[in-house]
N, C-alpha and C positions, 0 to 999 in steps of 0.2 A: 648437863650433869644428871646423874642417878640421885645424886642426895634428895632426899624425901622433905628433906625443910627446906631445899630452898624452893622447889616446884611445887612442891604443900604450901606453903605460906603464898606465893605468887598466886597458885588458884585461889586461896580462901581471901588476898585481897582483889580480886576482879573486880569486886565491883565499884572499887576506886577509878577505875576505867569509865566511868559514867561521863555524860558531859558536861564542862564547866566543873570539872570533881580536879580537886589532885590528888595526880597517882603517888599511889604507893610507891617507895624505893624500891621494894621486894620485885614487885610488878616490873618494872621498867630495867632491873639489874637480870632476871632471871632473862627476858627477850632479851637482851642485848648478848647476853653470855651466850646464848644459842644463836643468835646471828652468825656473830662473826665467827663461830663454830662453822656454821654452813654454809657462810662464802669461802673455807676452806683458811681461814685464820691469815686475812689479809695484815699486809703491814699497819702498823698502830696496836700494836697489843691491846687487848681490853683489858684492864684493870677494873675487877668486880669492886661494889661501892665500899664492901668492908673491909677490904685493902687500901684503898683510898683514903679513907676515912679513918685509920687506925690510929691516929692522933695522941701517939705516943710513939716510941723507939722498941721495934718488935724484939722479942726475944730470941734467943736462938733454935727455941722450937719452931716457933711463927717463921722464921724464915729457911728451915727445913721446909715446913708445909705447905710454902708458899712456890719454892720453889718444884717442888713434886707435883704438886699442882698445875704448872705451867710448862712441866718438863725442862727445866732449866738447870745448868748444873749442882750441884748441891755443895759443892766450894769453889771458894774464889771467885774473881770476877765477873759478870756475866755480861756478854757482848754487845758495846752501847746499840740499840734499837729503842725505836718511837714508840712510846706507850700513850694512851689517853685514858680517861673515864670519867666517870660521874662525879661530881662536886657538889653536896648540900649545904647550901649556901645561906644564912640566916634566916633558918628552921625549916623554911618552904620554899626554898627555888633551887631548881635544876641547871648548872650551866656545866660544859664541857672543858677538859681541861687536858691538853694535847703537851707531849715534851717533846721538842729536835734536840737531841742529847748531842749530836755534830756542832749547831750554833748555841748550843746548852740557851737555848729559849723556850720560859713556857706559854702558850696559846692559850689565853681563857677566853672563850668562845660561849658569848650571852651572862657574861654575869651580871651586865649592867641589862637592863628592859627598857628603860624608860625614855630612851634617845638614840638614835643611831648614831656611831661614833665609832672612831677607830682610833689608839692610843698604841703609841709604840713606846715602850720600855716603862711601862705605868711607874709610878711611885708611890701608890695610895695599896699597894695590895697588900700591904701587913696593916692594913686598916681592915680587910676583909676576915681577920681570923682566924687563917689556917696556915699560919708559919712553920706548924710542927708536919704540917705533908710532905717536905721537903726530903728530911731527912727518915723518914719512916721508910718511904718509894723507896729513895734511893738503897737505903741498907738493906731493903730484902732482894737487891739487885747485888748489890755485893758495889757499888760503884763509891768510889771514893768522893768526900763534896765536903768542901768548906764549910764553917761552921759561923763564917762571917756573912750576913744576908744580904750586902752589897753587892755581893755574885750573882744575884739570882736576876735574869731580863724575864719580863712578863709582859707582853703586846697582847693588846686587847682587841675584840672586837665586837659589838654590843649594837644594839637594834631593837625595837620598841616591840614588847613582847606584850600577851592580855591578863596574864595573874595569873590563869591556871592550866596553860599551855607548855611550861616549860619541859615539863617532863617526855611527853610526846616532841615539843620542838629540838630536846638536845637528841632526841632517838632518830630524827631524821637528821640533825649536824654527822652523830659520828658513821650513819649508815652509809650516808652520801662519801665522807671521806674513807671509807674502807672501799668502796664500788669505784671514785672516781682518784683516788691519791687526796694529798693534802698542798693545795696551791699557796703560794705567796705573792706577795708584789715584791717588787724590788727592795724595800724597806723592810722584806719578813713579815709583814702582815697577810692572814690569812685573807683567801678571796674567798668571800660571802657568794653560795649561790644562792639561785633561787629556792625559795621555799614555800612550801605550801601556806596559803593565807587559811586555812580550814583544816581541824586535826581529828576530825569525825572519823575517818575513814583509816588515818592511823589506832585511834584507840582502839576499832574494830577489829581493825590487823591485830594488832599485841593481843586481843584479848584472845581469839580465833585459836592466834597462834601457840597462844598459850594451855588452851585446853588441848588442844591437839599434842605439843609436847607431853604434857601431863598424863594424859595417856598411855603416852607411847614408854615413856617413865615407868610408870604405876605398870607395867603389863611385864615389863623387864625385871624389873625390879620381885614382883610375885613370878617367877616364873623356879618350878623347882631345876635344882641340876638333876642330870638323867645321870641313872644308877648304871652300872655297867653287870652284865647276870657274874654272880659270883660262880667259878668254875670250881667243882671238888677235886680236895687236893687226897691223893694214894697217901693216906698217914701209916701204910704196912713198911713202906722203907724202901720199898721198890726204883730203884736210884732210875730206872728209864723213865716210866714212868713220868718220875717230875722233873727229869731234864726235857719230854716232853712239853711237861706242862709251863715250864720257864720259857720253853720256845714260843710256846704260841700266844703266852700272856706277853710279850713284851708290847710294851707304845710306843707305836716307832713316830709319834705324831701327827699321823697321816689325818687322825679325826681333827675338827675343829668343834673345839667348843663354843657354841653359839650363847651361851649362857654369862661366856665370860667378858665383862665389859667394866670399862677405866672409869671411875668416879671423878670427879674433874674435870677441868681442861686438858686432858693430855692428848698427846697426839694421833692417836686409835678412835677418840669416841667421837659421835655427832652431838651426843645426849647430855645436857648438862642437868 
């Protein structure tokens, strides 16, 4: 994205990237937006955290914006596909949260840390607080959903985390599922790979990567548009004259403007 706050804010919190720190959301939502930007917008939509997170029923502005945003049609329904993203989960932890909108199952992926475990069709997760995600998602997708929460299947799968890892850890769950797919066992349970036991080297990455976008932003962003020379126009009335001058001013759009670039996700930009 070109937007100046959310690449502004992401650099000014780097240094929540420290070790044994937790990261910032800013930090961990702007890498991820640009990821899966540049693996070329693998299946699993990213859903940025404030979309996620909107913990109310968006309005019909919010889901114009939201929609232009991800280039999605701007009425009617929009074609069930797998979304994930980020989940803040009881003030400081990071878990993943994937939808098969086909088996209408959601995937929470590390919300528990403290045991390895795997739960098919949980029934504690309106004990987790975030009952209103459901239909927030859904309605800026345009997709019809029950308003009864006995509809809703959520298979877990949870693994003993260190406190302040998660944020780095959910950045390598959804990278690995964009590079490699999203596997199940025969029960629909996600198959856990391996994972890094050490996240030194990811924070390094995000931060890197992130000055480096930042840059590449900042540079875009300041760059003026070029003036085209104004050509003088025969104001004596001389009608050749400026049926010449209409000839040779026309745009036939053969130039490309390099200046002009998509704020968002949409499907032209690399630059979030």
């Amino acid at each position: 994205m070109l937007d100046p706050l959310k690449w502004g804010w992401a650099l000014q919190m780097l240094e929540t990237l420290e070790d044994k720190s937790w990261v910032d959301a800013a930090v961990l939502d702007y890498w991820l937006s640009r990821r899966w930007l540049d693996l070329g917008k693998p299946l699993g939509r990213y859903i940025t955290i404030d979309w996620m997170m909107l913990r109310r029923s968006p309005t019909p502005e919010e889901v114009q914006r939201f929609r232009k945003l991800y280039n999605l049609p701007l009425t009617g329904s929009h074609l069930l596909e797998p979304f994930m993203g980020l989940v803040q989960y009881g003030g400081n932890h990071y878990f993943v949260l994937y939808y098969d909108p086909h088996l209408n199952i959601f995937h929470a992926l590390g919300q528990g840390y403290t045991k390895n475990e795997m739960i098919r069709n949980t029934t504690n997760w309106q004990d987790w607080g975030i009952d209103w995600l459901w239909s927030g998602i859904f309605k800026l997708h345009g997709w019809e959903i029950s308003y009864e929460l006995d509809w809703i299947n959520v298979n877990c799968v949870n693994w003993v985390q260190n406190g302040y890892d998660c944020g780095p850890i959910a950045c390598r769950v959804l990278e690995h599922i964009w590079l490699h797919g999203f596997h199940t066992t025969e029960e629909d349970i996600w198959t856990k790979p391996p994972l890094p036991a050490c996240y030194h080297r990811t924070r390094l990455q995000i931060a890197n990567e992130i000055h480096s976008y930042s840059l590449s932003s900042f540079r875009l962003c300041n760059q003026k548009p070029k003036k085209k020379p104004v050509k003088e126009i025969d104001v004596t009335g001389d009608d050749d004259s400026l049926e010449e001058e209409g000839e040779e001013g026309i745009d036939n759009g053969s130039e490309t403007d390099e200046d002009e670039e998509e704020s968002g996700l949409s499907t032209d930009t690399d630059d979030d």
